[in-house]
N, C-alpha and C positions, 0 to 999 in steps of 0.2 A: 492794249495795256498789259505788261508782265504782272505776271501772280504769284502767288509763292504761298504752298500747301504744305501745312503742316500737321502732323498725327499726333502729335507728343513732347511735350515739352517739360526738361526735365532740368534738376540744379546740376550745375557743374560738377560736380560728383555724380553726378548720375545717379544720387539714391532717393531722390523727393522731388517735392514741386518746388520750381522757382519760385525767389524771392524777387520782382519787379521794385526796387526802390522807389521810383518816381509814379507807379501806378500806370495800368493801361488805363485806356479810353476806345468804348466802342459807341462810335455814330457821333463824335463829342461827348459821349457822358460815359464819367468813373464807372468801371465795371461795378461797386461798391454799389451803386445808388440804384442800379435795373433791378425790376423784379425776378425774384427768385422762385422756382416753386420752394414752397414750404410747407410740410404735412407731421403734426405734432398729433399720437395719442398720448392724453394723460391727462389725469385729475385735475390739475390746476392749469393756468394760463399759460402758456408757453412766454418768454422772454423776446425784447425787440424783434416783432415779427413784420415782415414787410407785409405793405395793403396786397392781400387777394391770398395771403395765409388763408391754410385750411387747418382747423384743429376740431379734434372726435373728442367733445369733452366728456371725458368716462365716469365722470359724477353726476352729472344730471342725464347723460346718453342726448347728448345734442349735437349739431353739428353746425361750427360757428364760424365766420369769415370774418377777418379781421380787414377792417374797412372804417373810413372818417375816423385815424386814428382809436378806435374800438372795436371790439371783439361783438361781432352781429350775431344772430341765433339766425338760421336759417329754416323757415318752417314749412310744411308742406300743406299748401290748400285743400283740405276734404273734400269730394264733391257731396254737396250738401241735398240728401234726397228727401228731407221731413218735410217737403209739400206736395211730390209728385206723386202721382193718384198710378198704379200699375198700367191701368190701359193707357193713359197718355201718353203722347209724345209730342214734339216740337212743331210737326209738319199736319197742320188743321187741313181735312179735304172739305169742301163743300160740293152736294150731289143734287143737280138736276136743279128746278123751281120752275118759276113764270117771269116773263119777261116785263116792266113796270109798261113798258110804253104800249104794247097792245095783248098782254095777258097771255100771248100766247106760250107755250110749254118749251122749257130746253132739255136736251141733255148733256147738257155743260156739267161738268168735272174742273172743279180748281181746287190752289192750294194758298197755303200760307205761310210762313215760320214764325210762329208765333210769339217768340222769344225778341222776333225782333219787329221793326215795322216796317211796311212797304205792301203797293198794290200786289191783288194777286195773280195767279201766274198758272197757264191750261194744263190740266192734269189727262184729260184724255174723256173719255164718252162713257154714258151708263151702257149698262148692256142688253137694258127694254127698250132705249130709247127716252121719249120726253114723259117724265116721270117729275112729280110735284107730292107733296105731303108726305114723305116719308119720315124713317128714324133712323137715325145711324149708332152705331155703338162699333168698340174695337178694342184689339189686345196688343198696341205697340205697333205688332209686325201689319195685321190683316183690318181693312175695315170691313163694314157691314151695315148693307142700307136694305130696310125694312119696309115692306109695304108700297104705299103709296098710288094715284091715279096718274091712270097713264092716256097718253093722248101719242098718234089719232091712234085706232080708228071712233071712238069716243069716249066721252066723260066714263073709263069705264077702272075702278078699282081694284088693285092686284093683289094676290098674296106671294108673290114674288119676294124672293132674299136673295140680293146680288151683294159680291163682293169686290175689294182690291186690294193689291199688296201698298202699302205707303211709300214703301222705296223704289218703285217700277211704274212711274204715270205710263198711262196708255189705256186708264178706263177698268170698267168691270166689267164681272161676268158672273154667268148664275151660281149660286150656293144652294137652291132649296126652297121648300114652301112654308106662308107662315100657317095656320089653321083655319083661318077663312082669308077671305080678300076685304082689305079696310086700306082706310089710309087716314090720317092725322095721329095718326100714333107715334106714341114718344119711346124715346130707347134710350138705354143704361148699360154700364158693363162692371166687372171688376175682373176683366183683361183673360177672363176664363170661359165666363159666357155675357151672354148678349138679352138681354130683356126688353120686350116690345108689351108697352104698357098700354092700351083700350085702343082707340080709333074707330072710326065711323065708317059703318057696314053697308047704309044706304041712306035714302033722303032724311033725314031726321032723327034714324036710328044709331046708337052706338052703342058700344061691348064695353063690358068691367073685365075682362080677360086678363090676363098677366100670361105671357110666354115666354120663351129661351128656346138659346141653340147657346152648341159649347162653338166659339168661333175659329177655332183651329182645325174646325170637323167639318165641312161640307154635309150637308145634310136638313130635313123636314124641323120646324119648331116642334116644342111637346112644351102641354100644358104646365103652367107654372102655378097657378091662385085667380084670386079674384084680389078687384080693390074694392072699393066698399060704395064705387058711384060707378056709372054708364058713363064714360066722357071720352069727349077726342081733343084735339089740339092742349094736352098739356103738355110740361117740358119734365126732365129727369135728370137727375145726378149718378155719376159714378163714384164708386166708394169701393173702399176694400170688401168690409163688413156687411156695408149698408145701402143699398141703391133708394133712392127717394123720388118721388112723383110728385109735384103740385100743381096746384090750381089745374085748371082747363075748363071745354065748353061742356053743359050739361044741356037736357032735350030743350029747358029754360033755362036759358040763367046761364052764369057762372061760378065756378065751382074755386072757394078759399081753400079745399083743403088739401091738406100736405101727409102723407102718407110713406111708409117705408118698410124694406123687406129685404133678408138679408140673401143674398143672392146664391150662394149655395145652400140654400135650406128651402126649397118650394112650399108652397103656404101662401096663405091671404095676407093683403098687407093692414101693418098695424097705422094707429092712427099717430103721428108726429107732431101736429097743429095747425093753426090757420094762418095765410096769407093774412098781410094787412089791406092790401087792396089787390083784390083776388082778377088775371085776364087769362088769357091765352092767345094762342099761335106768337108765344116769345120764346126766346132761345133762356140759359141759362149753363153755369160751369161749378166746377169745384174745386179745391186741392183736397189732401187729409184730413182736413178740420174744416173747414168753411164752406158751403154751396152761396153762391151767385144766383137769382133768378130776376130777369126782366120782369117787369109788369109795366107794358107800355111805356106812355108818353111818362108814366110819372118817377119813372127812370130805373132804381134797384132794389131789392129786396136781399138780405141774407139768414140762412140759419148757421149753427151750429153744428155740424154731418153726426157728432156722436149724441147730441144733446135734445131730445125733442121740445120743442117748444115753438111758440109761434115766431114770425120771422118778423123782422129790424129793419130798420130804414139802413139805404146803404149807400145810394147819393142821387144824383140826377144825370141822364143825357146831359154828357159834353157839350154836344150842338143840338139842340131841336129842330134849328134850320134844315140840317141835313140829315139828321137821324132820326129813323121812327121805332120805336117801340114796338110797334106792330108786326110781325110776321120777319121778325129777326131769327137768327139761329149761334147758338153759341160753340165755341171749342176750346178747350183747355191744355194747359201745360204748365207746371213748375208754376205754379202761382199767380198762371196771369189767365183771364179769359177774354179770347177776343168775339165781339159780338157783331155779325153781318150782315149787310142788306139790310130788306124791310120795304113798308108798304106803298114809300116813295122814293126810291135812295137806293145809291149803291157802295155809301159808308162803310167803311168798317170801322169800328171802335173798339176800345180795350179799358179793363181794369184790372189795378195787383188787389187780388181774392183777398190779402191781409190790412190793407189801405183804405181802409171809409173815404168815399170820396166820388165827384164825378166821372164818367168814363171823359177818353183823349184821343187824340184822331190817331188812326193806325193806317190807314189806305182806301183801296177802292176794290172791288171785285172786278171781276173782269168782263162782267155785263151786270145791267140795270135790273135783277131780280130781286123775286121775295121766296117765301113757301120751299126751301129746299133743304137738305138734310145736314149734318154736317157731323166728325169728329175725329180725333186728333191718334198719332204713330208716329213713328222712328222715320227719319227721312234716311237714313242707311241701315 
């Protein structure tokens, strides 16, 4: 097919643009009616502007597209960070536990994206091996799992601190020692250091200790406080200001009380309030304002993170059928905490931290465990 290439087209006088009488047409349609770009600064509205006009309106400083015959605002979504807690991040690890069907110890590393749902997914191996009862805490980038009983050669309790990067599955590896060997000890962070609150030292025995490591530092724990009971298997929150501790087991009994301490200031922890119905070996989360905490079968509990007082009914287990209460572990991010496992079940469930309500199915782990550690960093 002949072409015919033109550069310039001018009126027969040669000093302007031609006058077309009868109008072109490109593709069927009057040049007149195709969109044009259009770009207007100025104070008021610019006049007949075709749809996908762009105008910088210099009175209000916006920037508007003219579209369904009106003038749009074009606005830019904030990312909104007033619930995300500094240590958190997207990508929940869980470390090590027991396996439901015959007890016996893994050392299974998985993960999750918290933000959304689905079963989880192998992260890579601890670096003691089959390891149970720990605590984990983290700053975004590094996690850090504390304590814990290690099998085989036996029933025997470590004061081992291993870590991992959250963006690099492939397991951990040692970071340091804690100041004696325990394990049911619960950890906290606020993304600077790591807090490893009481756990059980031997058959019956357990420590009121409070410790720390800064977790970007490899290195031995140094004493932090005391709390004001002897207890293992309670759960903790991370906070800016404020790390919190509640409920857990005492030599009898168990222990309703809720406790807090602010994490760059070493010291004993002060007292916050009571559980309404006080367990342990449950998991628990937070964002800026609200803590999460399991108590069992009878579902949730929350406080207030700035405000001490005793804790509020906050819903019930989603499914009872398949989720137990019992030896769950929790991980947070941007306002949702999702809660794992447990003492028959390899559930995961979730609740939004700001939503009164009961938790909702999120997935599966990726074995039938309970007892293992868990908490949350950047997946890149």
């Amino acid at each position: 097919m002949p072409s015919l290439k033109v550069n310039q087209i001018t009126n027969a006088a040669g000093t302007g643009a031609p006058d077309f009488e009868d109008g072109i047409k490109y593709a069927g349609s009057a040049t007149s009616s195709l969109n044009t770009y259009q770009y207007t600064e100025s104070a008021t509205a610019p006049s007949s502007p075709n749809n996908g006009a762009l105008w910088w309106d210099t009175t209000n400083t916006a920037v508007k597209i003219y579209a369904n015959n009106a003038w749009q605002t074009v606005t830019l979504e904030s990312f909104d960070d007033s619930t995300i807690v500094a240590s958190q991040g997207d990508r929940g690890v869980f470390t090590g536990g027991a396996l439901l069907s015959n007890q016996s110890v893994v050392d299974t590393m998985d993960y999750i994206s918290i933000s959304t749902t689905g079963n989880a997914t192998d992260f890579g191996d601890m670096d003691l091996g089959l390891t149970r009862f720990t605590g984990g805490a983290s700053n975004k980038t590094r996690g850090v799992v504390m304590g814990g009983v290690y099998y085989p050669p036996s029933n025997t309790r470590v004061n081992n601190i291993q870590y991992f990067t959250f963006a690099s599955s492939g397991g951990a590896q040692d970071f340091g020692d804690l100041l004696s060997s325990a394990d049911g000890q619960c950890a906290s962070s606020n993304a600077t250091y790591g807090l490893s609150w009481g756990g059980l030292t031997g058959p019956g025995g357990s420590q009121n200790v409070i410790q720390y490591i800064t977790i970007a530092t490899t290195g031995d724990a140094t004493d932090f406080g005391n709390m004001s009971q002897s207890l293992r298997y309670a759960t903790a929150l991370d906070g800016e200001s404020r790390n919190i501790k509640a409920q857990g087991s005492l030599q009898n009994g168990t222990s309703d009380v809720i406790e807090y301490v602010n994490p760059t200031a070493p010291g004993n922890a002060t007292d916050f309030g009571d559980m309404i119905s006080p367990h342990y070996r449950v998991g628990s989360g937070s964002d800026l304002t609200r803590g999460v905490i399991s108590v069992g079968n009878n579902g949730f509990e929350y406080i207030t993170m700035s405000t001490p007082s005793n804790a509020t009914d906050f819903g019930d287990l989603g499914n009872t059928g398949t989720m137990s209460g019992q030896y769950n572990t929790g991980v947070s991010y941007n306002g949702r905490v999702v809660f794992a496992g447990g003492s028959n079940t390899a559930t995961v469930m979730y609740i939004t931290v700001q939503t009164l309500g009961n938790s909702l199915d999120f997935g599966d782990l990726s074995q039938d465990r309970h007892t293992f550690g868990g908490c949350s960093g950047n997946a890149a």
